[in-house]
C-alpha positions as CSV (number, residue, x, y, z in Angstrom):
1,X,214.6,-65.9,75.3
2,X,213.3,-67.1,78.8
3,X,209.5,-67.7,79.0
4,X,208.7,-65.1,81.5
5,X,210.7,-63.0,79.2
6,X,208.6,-63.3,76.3
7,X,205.2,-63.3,78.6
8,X,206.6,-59.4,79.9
9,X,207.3,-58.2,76.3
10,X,203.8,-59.3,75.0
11,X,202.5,-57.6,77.7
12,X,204.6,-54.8,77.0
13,X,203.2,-54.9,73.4
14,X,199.8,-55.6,74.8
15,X,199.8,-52.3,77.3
16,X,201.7,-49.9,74.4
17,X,198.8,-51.2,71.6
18,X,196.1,-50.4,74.2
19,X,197.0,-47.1,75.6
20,X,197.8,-46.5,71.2
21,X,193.6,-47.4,70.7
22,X,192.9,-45.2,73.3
23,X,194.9,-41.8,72.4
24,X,193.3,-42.4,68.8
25,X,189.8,-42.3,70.3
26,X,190.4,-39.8,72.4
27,X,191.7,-37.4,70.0
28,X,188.8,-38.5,67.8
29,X,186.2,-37.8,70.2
30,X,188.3,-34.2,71.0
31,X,188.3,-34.0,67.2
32,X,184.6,-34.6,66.1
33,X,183.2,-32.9,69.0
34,X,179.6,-30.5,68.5
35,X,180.2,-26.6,67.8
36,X,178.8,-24.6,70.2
37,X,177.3,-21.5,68.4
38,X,177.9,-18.2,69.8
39,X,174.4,-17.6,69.8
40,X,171.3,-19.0,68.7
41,X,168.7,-16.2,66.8
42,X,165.4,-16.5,66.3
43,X,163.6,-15.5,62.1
44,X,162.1,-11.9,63.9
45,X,166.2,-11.4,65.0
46,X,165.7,-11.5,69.1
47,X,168.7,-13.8,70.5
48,X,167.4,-16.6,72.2
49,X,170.6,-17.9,73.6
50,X,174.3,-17.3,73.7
51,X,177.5,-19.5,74.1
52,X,177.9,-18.4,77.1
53,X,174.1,-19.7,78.3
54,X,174.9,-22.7,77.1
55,X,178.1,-23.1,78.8
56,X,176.4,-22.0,81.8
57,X,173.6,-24.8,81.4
58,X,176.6,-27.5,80.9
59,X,177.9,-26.7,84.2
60,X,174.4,-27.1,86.4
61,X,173.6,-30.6,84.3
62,X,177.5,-31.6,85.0
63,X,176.9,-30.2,88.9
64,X,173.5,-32.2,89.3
65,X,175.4,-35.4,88.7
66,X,174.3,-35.6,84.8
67,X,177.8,-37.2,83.7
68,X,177.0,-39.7,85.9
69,X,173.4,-40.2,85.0
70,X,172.1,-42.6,81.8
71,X,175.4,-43.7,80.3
72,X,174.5,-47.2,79.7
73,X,170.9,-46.0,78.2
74,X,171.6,-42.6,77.1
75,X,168.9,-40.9,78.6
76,X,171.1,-38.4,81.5
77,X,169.7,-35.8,79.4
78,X,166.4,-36.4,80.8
79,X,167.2,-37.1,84.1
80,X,169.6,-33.9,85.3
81,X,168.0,-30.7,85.5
């Protein structure tokens, strides 16, 4: 086997094992993500929220940028509307 060969199939290897890693996490992540409840009632019985509210507030925080915001320290929460 040639040298620059063997360097392609260990890169090969090396590509294959990677994009492997990442489809585990990715299911995982997919796998293990929160519920979201289809709604949220308060002791006297009155809904506060739905599934649908909250769907509804994901879209303006993902609009207002808040994917992009505080995902090095975890804090976008506080920073999109």
């Amino acid at each position: 086997m040639t040298n620059t060969r063997k360097l392609w199939l260990i890169l090969t290897l090396v590509m294959l094992s990677s994009f492997g890693v990442l489809g585990l996490i990715g299911r995982e992540i997919y796998v293990t993500a929160p519920p979201v409840p289809a709604r949220v009632v308060s002791e006297d019985g009155t809904v506060l929220y739905t599934g649908a509210d909250v769907d509804t507030g994901r879209q303006a925080w993902q609009s207002a940028g808040g994917m992009q915001l505080g995902s090095i320290w975890g804090h976008g929460a506080y920073l999109a509307p």
